[in-house]
N, C-alpha and C positions, 0 to 999 in steps of 0.2 A: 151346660146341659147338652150331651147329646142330641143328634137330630134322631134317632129313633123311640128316643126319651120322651123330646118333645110334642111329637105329636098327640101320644095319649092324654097326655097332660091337660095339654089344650082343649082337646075332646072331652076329659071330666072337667076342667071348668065350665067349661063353653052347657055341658050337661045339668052341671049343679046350680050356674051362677042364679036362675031363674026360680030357685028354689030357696036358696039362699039368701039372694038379696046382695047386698054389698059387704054382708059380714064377711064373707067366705074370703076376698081381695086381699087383704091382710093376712090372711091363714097360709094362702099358697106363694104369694111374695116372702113372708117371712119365711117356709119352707125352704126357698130355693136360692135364700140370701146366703153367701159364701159366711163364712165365721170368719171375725177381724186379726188381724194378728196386732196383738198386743204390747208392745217391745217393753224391756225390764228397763223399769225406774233407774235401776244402779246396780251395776255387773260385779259381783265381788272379783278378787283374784281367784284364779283359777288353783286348782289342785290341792286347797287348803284343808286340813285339817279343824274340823270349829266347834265350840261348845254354843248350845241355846241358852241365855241365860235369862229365866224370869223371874221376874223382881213387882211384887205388891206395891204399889205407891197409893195405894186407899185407905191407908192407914190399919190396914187389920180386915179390911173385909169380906178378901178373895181366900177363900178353903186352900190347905197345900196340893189339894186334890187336882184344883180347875189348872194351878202350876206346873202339875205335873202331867197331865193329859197335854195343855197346849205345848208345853217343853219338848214332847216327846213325838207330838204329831208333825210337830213345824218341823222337828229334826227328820224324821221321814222324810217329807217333802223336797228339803234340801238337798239329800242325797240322792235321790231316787231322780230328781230333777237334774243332775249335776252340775246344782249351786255348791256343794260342798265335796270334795273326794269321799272324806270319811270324818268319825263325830263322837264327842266325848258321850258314852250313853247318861241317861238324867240316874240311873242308879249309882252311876261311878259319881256323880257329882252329889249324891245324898251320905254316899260313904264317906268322903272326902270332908262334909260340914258337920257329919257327926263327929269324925277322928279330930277337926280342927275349931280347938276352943276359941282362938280369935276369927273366926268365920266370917261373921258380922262386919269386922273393920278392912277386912282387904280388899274389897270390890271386885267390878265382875272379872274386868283385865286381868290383875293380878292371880284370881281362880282360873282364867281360863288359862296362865301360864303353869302354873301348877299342877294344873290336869292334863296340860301336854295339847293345847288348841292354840292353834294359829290365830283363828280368828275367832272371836264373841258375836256372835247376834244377840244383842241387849235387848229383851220385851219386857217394856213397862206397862205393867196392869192398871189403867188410868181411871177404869169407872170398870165396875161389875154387879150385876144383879141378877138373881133369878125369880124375883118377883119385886115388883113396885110398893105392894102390900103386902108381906108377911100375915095378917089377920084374912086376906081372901085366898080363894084357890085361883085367882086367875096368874097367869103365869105368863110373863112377857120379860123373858131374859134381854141382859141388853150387856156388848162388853167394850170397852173401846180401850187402844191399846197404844202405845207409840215404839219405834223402834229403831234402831244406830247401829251399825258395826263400828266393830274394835279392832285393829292391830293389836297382837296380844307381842310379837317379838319388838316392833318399833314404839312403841305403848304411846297410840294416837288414835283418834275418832278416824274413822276411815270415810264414815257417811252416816248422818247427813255432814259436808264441812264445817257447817256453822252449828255451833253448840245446843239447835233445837234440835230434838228429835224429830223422824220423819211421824207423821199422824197417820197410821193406817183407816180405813174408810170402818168405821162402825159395823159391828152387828147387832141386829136389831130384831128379836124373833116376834115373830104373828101371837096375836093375845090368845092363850089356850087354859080352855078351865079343865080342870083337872084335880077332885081332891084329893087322890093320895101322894102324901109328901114322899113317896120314894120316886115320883115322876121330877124333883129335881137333879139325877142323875142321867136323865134323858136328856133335861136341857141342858145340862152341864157340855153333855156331850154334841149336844148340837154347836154350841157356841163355840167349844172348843174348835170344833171340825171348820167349821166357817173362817175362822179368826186365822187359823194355820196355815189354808191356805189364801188367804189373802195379804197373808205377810208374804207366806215365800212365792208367791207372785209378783211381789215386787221385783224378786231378784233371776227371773227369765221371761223372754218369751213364749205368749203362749194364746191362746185364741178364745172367742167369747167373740155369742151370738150378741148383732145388733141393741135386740130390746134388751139384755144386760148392760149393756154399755150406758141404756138411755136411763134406767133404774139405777147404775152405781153412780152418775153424773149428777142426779136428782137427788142421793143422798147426802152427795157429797155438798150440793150446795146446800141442803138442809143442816150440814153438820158444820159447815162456814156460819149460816146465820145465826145457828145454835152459839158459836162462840168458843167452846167448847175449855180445856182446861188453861 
């Protein structure tokens, strides 16, 4: 902080705290706390080519909808981030499994050699919900996801090394009553949007105020003790 900065600063604490009380201490610390730089889990190779590929593992319970929203956000992300040079779009990849009757058995690799990607980012869809209770309106989406690149030329897992996938940190939306059932396209899209970018997070640096930090840490131990799949 600048010294011309600081001295107003000071003057409106020094102004409010009496007013205040000790609440306000927090308000103006956290204001003036730098944003952390966050360094990426695992750096892909540079300059690649890559298809998103996501894949249901709930046995049936994720809409092609929520696949194709988070498919297409994450792939955003990537590029725009430059995790990815450029990227198979998800319509070329819905053309490709219509035209292709053995679809089903070639896997992601194999697709995303066919479609002309270097590399796969594999998202597996591991729990999805937009409501706990289908019979109430309250509505507390929730998606948790896991996710691996692929070598699609050397046809090898490129990350995580060891055959588990990496477990992206859950999303977990605030309980909202609501009864018209066309507000599950709301939550769809919230979930989406959260989920996207918390994947392609992993794969650069990028910054995130303190109390995030303290919130995704407390999830994350919530989702260790949870157990999870």
């Amino acid at each position: 902080m600048t010294p011309r900065l600081r001295i107003p600063v000071l003057l409106l604490a020094g102004l409010l705290l009496p007013l205040a009380g000790c609440q306000l201490v927090p308000i103006l610390v956290d204001a003036f706390q730098p944003p952390k730089k966050i360094p990426a889990v695992y750096e892909p190779p540079e300059g690649k080519r890559v298809l998103v590929f996501v894949e249901d593992v709930t046995h049936g319970n994720v809409d092609e909808t929520v696949k194709r929203e988070l498919a297409i956000k994450l792939t955003k992300h990537l590029v725009e981030n430059d995790v990815a040079a450029s990227a198979v779009s998800y319509d070329k990849l819905v053309d490709f499994m219509v035209a292709t009757p053995s679809y089903n058995e070639l896997g992601a690799g194999n697709i995303g050699q066919k479609l002309g990607a270097q590399l796969v980012f594999f998202v597996k869809i591991e729990r999805f919900r937009l409501k706990e209770d289908e019979a109430t309106s309250l509505w507390n989406g929730e998606m948790v996801t896991a996710v691996s690149v692929l070598d699609v030329q050397e046809r090898k897992r490129l990350w995580p090394e060891e055959q588990r996938d990496h477990r992206v940190r859950p999303v977990r939306l605030e309980p909202h009553q609501e009864s018209s059932s066309s507000y599950a396209s709301e939550v769809t899209d919230q979930l989406t949007d959260e989920m996207s970018d918390r994947i392609a997070k992993l794969f650069y640096e990028h910054t995130i105020k303190e109390g995030v930090i303290e919130q995704a840490e407390r999830e994350q131990d919530d989702e260790n003790l949870w157990g999870g799949f």
